[in-house]
C-alpha positions in Angstrom: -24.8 3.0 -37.1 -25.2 5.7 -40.1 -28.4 7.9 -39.7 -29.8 7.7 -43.3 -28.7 11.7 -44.0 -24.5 10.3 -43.0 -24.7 7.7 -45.8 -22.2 8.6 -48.2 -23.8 6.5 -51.2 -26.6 7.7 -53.6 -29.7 5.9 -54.1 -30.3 4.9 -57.5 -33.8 3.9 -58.0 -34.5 0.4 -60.2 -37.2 -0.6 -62.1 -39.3 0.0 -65.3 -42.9 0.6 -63.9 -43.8 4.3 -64.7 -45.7 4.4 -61.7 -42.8 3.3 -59.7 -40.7 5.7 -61.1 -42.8 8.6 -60.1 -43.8 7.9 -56.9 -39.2 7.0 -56.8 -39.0 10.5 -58.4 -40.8 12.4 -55.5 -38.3 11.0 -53.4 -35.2 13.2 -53.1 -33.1 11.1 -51.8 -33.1 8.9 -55.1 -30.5 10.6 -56.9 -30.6 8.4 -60.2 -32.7 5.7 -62.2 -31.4 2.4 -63.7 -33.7 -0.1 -66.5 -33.1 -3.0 -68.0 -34.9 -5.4 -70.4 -35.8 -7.7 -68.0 -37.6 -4.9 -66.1 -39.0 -3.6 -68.9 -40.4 -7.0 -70.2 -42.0 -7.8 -66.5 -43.5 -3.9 -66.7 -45.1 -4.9 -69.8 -43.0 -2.4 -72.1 -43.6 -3.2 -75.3 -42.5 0.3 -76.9 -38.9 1.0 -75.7 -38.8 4.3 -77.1 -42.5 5.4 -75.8 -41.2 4.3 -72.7 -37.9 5.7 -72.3 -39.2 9.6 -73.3 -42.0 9.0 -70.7 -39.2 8.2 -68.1 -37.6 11.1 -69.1 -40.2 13.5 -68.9 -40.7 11.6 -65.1 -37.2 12.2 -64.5 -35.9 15.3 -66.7 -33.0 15.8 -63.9 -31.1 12.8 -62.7 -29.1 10.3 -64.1 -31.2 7.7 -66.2 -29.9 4.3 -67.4 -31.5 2.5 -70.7 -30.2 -0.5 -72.1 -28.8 -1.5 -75.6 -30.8 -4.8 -76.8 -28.6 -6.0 -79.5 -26.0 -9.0 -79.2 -24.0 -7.7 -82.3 -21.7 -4.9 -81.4 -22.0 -3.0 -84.2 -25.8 -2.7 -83.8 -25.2 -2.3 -80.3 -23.2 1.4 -81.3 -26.0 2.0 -83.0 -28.3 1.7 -80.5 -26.2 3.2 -78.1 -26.1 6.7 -80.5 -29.8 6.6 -81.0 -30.3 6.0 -76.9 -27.8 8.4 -76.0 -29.3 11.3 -78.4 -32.6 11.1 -75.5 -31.3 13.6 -73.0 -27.9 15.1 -71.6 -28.6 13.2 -68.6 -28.8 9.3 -70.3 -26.5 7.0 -69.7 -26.3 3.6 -72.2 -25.8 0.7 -70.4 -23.9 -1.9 -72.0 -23.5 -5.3 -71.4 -20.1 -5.8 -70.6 -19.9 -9.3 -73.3 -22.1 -10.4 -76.2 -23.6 -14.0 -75.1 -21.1 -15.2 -77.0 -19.2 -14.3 -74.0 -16.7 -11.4 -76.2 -15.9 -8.6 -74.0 -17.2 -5.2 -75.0 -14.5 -3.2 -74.5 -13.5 -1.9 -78.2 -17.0 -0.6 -78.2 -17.1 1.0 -74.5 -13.9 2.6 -75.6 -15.6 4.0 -78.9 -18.6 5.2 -77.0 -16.7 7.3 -74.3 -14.1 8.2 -76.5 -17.2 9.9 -78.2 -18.4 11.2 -75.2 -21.5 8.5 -74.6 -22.3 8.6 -71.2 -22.0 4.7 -70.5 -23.0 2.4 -67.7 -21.0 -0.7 -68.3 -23.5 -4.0 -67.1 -23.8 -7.7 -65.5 -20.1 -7.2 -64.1 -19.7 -10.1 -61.6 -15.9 -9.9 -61.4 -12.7 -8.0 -60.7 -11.0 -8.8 -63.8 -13.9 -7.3 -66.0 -13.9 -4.3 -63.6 -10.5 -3.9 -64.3 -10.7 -4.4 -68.3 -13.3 -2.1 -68.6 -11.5 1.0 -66.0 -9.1 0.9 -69.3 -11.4 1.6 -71.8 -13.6 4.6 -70.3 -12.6 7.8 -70.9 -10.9 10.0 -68.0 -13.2 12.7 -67.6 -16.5 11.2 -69.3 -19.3 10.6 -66.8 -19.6 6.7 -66.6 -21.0 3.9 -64.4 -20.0 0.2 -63.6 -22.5 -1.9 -62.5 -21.1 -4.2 -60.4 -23.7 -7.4 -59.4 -23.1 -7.3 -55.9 -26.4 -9.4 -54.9 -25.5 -11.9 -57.2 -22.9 -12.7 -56.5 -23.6 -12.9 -52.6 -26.0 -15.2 -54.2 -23.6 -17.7 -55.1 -22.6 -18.1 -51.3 -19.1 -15.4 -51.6 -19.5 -12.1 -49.7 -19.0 -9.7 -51.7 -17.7 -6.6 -50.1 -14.0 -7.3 -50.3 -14.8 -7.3 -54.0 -17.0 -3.9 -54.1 -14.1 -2.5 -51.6 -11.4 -3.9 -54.6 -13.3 -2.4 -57.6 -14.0 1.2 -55.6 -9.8 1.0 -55.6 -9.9 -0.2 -59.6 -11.6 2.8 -60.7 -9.8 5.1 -58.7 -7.7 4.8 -62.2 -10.6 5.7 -64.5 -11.8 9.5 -63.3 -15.6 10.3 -64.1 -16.4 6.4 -63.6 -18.5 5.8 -60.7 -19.0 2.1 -59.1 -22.6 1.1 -58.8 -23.5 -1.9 -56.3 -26.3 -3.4 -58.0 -28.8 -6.1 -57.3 -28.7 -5.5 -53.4 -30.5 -7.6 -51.6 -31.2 -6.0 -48.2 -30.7 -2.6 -46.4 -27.8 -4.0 -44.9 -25.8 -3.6 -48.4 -26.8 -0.2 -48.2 -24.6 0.4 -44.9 -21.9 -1.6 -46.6 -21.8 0.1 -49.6 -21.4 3.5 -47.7 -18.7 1.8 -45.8 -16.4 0.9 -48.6 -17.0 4.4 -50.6 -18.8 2.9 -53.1 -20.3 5.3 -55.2 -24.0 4.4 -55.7 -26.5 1.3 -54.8 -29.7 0.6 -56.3 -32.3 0.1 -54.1 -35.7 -1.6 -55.2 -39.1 0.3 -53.5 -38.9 -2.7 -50.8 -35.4 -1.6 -49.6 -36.3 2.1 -49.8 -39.5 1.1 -47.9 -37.2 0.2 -44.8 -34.8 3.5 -45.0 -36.8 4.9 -41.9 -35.8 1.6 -39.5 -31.9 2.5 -39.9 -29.9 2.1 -37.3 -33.4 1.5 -35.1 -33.2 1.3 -31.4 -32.7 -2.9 -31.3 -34.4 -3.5 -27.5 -37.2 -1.1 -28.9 -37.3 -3.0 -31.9 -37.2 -6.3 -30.2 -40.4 -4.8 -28.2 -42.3 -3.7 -31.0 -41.8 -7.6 -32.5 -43.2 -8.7 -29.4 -46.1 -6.6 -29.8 -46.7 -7.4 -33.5 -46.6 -10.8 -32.5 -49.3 -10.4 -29.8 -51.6 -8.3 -31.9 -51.9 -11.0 -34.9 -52.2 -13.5 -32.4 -55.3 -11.3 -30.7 -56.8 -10.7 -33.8 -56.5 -14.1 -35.1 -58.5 -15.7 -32.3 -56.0 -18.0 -31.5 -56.0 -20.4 -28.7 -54.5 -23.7 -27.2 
């Protein structure tokens, strides 16, 4: 079992509360941030903009990822200009279909072509990784954000998949595979495993980092113990 210093993955940190995202920032082994509006809307962002430059002056250093709100393409390269103008270090993420389920790949090739930092979204499967490999840029810094966790959500495991698309953009240099939504620290391990490139890890699977690769008959003990103590302290009796 990997010590956290031999995992060969970075940490990307997720989320949209400013206060999360500086106590994530102290952190140095979060290498990168990722957003979305979903986050944003449960952080109570009302002013994108406002919130973005605040990130950015949290993190003035590391990768960043905002997302374009549009379901029109056109305004979607719009707002993927006006994002993209924030900071050398911003990626756009972009959904990688409207909800009208047309796949945005004339517009992720325009963006990178362009040199728009990109970080292509909500990819569930290998035939979108595969579509969107051919239309970024060789040489322009990019991410694919693959959903790993939901898709293990749907009952598949998804590794063979991750360990597929790390293979996919082998064909697509400056593109990096992201395994995002995890949903323990296990994914962690398995990410590092297949060479996949980044995971995001929320501030409850960072909270866990220091319990890699634990002793398990120490750990077993100490569950014991934790056991016996609430049971003390709760007074309990038969």
């Amino acid at each position: 079992m990997p010590s956290v210093s031999e995992l060969r993955v970075k940490l990307f940190a997720d989320g949209a509360d400013l206060r999360v995202i500086e106590t994530m920032a102290a952190n140095p082994q979060i290498k990168g941030f990722t957003t979305n509006p979903t986050l944003m809307r449960k952080a109570g962002v009302a002013d994108y903009e406002a919130f973005a430059r605040a990130a950015l002056a949290i993190v003035p250093d590391r990768p960043i990822s905002f997302e374009v709100f549009s379901d029109d393409f056109e305004e979607m390269a719009a707002q993927a200009a006006a994002i993209a103008s924030w900071g050398a270090h911003v990626f756009v993420k972009i959904p990688v279909t409207n909800t009208k389920g047309e796949f945005a790949g004339p517009l992720i090739a325009e963006l990178t072509a362009a040199g728009v930092q990109v970080n292509v979204t909500a990819v569930l499967t290998l035939e979108q990784v595969e579509r969107v490999a051919g239309c970024l840029r060789p040489g322009v810094a990019s991410f694919v954000s693959v959903f790993a966790g939901r898709i293990a959500d749907t009952g598949r495991d998804p590794v063979a998949l991750m360990a597929a698309a790390v293979e996919m953009l082998r064909t697509a240099p400056g593109a990096e595979l992201i395994w995002a939504s995890p949903r323990e620290l296990l994914n962690v391990v398995q990410g590092a495993q297949i060479g996949c490139h980044v995971i995001t890890v929320t501030h409850d699977i960072l909270r866990k980092l220091p319990i890699l690769g634990r002793d398990l008959e120490q750990y077993s003990l100490d569950t014991v113990e934790m056991f016996w103590r609430d049971a003390v302290s709760s007074g309990l009796s038969v």
